[in-house]
MARFI-503539 format. One line per 2 residues: their letters; for each residue x, y negated, z negated of N, C-alpha, C, O. Coordinates in Angstrom, 1 decimal. Example, Ala and Ser with C-alpha at 12.3 -4.5 7.8 and 13.67 -1.06 7.14 Angstrom:
% residues 2
AS> 13.2 5.7 -7.8 12.3 4.5 -7.8 13.2 3.3 -7.8 14.2 3.3 -8.5; 12.8 2.2 -7.1 13.7 1.1 -7.1 12.9 0.0 -7.9 13.4 -1.1 -8.0
% end
This chain:
% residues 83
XX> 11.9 -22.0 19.5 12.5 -21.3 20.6 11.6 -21.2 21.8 10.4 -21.0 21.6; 12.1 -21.5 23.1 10.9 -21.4 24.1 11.4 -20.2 24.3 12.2 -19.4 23.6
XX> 10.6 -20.1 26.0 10.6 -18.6 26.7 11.8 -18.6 27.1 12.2 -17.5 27.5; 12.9 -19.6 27.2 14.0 -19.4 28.0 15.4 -18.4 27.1 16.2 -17.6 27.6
XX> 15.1 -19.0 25.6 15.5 -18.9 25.0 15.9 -17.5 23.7 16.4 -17.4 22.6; 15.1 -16.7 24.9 14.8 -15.7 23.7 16.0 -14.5 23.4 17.0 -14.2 24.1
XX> 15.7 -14.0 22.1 16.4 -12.7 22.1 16.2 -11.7 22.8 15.0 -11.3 23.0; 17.3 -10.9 23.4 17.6 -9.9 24.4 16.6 -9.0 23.5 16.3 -9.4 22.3
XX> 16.1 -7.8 24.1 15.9 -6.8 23.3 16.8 -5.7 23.4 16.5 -4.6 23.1; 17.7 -6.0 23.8 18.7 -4.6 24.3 19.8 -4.6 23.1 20.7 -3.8 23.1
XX> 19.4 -5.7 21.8 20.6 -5.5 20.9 22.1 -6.0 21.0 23.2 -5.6 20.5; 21.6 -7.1 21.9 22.8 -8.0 22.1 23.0 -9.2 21.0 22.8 -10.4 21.3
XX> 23.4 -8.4 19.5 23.3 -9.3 18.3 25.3 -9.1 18.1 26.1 -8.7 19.0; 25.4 -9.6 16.9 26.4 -9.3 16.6 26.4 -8.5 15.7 26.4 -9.0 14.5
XX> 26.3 -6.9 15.7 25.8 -5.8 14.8 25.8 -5.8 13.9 24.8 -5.6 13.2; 27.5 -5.8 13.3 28.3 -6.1 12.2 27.5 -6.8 11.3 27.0 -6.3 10.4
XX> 27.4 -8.5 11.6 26.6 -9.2 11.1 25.1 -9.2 10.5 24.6 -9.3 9.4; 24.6 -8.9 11.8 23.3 -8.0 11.6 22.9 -7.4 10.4 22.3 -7.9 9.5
XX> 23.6 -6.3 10.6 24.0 -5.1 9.4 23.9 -5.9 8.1 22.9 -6.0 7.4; 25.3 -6.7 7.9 25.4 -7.1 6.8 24.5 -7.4 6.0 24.3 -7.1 4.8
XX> 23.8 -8.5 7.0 23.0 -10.0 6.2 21.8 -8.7 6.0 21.9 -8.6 4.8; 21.0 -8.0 6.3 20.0 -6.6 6.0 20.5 -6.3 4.4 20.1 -6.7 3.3
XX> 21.9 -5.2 4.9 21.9 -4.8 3.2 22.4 -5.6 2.2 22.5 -5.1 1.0; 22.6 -6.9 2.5 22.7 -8.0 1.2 21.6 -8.8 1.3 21.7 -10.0 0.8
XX> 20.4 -8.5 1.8 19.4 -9.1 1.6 18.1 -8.2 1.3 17.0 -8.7 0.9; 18.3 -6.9 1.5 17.1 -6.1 1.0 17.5 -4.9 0.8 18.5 -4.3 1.1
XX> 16.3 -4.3 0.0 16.8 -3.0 -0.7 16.5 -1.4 0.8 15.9 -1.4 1.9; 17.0 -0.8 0.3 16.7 0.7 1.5 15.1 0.3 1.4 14.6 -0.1 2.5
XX> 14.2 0.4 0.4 12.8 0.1 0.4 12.5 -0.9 1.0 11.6 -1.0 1.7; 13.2 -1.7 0.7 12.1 -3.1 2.0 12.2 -2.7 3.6 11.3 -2.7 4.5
XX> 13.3 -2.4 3.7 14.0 -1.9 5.1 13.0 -0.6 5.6 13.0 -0.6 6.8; 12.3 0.3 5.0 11.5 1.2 4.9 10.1 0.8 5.0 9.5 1.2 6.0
XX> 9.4 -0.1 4.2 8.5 -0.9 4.3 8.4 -2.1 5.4 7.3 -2.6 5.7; 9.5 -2.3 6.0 9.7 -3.3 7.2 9.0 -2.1 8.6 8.0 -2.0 9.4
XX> 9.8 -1.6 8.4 9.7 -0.4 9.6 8.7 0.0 9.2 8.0 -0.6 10.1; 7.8 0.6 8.6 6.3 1.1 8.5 5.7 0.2 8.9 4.7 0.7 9.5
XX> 5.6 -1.3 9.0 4.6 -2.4 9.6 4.5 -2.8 10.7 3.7 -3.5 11.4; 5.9 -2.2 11.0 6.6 -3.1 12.5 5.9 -1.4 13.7 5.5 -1.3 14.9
XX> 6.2 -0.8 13.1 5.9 0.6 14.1 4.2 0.8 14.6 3.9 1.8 15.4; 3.2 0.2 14.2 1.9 0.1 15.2 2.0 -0.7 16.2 1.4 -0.6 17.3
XX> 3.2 -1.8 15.9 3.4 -2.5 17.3 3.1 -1.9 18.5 2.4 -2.5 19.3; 3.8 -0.4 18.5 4.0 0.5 19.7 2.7 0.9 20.4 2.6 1.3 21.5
XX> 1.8 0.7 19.5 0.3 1.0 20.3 0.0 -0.3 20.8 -1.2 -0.5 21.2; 0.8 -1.3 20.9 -0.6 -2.8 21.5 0.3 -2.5 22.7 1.4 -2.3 22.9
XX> -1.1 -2.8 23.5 -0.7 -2.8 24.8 -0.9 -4.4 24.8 -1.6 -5.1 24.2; 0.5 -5.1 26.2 0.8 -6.6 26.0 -0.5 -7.1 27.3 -1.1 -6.4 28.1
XX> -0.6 -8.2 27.0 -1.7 -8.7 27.9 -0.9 -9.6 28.7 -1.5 -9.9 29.8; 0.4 -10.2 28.5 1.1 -10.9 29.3 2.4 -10.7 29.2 2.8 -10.1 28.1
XX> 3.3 -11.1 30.0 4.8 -11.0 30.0 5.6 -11.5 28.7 6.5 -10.9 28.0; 4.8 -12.7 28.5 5.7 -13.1 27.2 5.4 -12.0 25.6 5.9 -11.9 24.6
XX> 4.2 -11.5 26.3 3.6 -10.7 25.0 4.6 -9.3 25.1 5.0 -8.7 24.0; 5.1 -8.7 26.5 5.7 -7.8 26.1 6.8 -7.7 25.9 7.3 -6.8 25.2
XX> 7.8 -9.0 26.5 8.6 -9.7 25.7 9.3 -9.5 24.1 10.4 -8.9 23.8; 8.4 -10.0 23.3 8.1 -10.1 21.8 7.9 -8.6 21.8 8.9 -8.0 21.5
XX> 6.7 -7.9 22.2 6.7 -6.4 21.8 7.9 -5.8 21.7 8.2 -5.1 20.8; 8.7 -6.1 22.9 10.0 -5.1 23.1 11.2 -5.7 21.8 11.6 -4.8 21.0
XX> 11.6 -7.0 21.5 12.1 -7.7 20.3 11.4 -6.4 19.1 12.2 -5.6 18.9; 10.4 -6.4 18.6 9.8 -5.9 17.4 10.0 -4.6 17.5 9.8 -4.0 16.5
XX> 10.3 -3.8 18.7 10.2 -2.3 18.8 12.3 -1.8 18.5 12.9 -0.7 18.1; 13.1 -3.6 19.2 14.4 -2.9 18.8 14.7 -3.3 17.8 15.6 -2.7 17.4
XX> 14.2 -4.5 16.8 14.2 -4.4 15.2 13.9 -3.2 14.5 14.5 -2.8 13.5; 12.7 -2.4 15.0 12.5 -1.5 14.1 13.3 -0.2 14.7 13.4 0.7 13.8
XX> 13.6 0.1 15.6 14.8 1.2 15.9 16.3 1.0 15.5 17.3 1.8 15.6; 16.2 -0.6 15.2 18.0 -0.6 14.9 17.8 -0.1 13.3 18.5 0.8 12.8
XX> 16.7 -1.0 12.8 16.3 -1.0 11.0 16.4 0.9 11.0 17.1 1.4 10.1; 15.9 1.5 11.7 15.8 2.9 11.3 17.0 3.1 11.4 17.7 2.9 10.5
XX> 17.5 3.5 12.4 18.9 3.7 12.9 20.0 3.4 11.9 20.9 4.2 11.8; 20.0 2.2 11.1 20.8 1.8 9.6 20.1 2.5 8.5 20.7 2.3 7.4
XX> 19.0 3.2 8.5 18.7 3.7 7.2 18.9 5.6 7.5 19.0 6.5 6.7; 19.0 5.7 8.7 19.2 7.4 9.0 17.7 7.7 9.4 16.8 7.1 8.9
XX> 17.6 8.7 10.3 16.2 8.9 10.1 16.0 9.9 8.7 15.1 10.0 7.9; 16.9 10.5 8.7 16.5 11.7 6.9 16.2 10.7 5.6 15.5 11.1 4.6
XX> 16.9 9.6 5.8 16.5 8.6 4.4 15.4 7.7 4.9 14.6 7.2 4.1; 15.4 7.5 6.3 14.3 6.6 6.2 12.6 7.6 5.9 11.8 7.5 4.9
XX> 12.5 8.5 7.0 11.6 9.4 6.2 11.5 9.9 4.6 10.3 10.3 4.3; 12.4 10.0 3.7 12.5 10.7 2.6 11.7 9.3 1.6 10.8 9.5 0.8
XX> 12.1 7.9 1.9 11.5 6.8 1.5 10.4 6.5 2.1 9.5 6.1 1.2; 9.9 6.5 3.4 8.2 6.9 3.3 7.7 7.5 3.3 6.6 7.3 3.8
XX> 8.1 8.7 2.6 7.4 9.4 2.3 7.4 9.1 0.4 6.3 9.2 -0.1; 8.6 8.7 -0.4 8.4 8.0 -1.7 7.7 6.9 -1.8 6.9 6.6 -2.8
XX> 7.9 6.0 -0.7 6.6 4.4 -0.9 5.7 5.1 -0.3 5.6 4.4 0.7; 4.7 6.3 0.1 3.9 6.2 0.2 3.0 5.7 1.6 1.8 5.5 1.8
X> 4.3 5.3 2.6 4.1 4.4 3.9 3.5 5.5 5.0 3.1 5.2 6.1
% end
């Protein structure tokens, strides 16, 4: 994919889809464990455009990923895995 090409960060997916292909492809725990790795992102500061770019991509993966698990289940699971 070049720079022209990129995903929106604003969540201009097809949700539905989105959604789907997540909970037929991973458990509430991976989805929980995705989001605990993806959330230090929020401290790098970007050094270039394209860097904040990708930052902003990785910050609305992990607010949509929460947002589909609830914040009360996503908390209650990191706090069971331990994240």
């Amino acid at each position: 994919m070049n720079k022209n090409e990129r995903i929106p960060a604003t969540g201009a997916v097809d949700q539905a889809a989105f959604e789907t292909a997540i909970r037929d492809n991973l458990s509430p725990e991976g989805v929980a464990a995705i989001i605990a790795f993806l959330q230090p992102a929020a401290f790098y500061k970007p050094a270039n455009e394209d860097a904040l770019a990708a930052l902003q991509q990785v910050e609305w993966l992990a607010d949509t990923l929460t947002e589909m698990l609830g914040a009360d289940e996503h908390n209650r699971l990191m706090e069971r895995l331990g994240l």
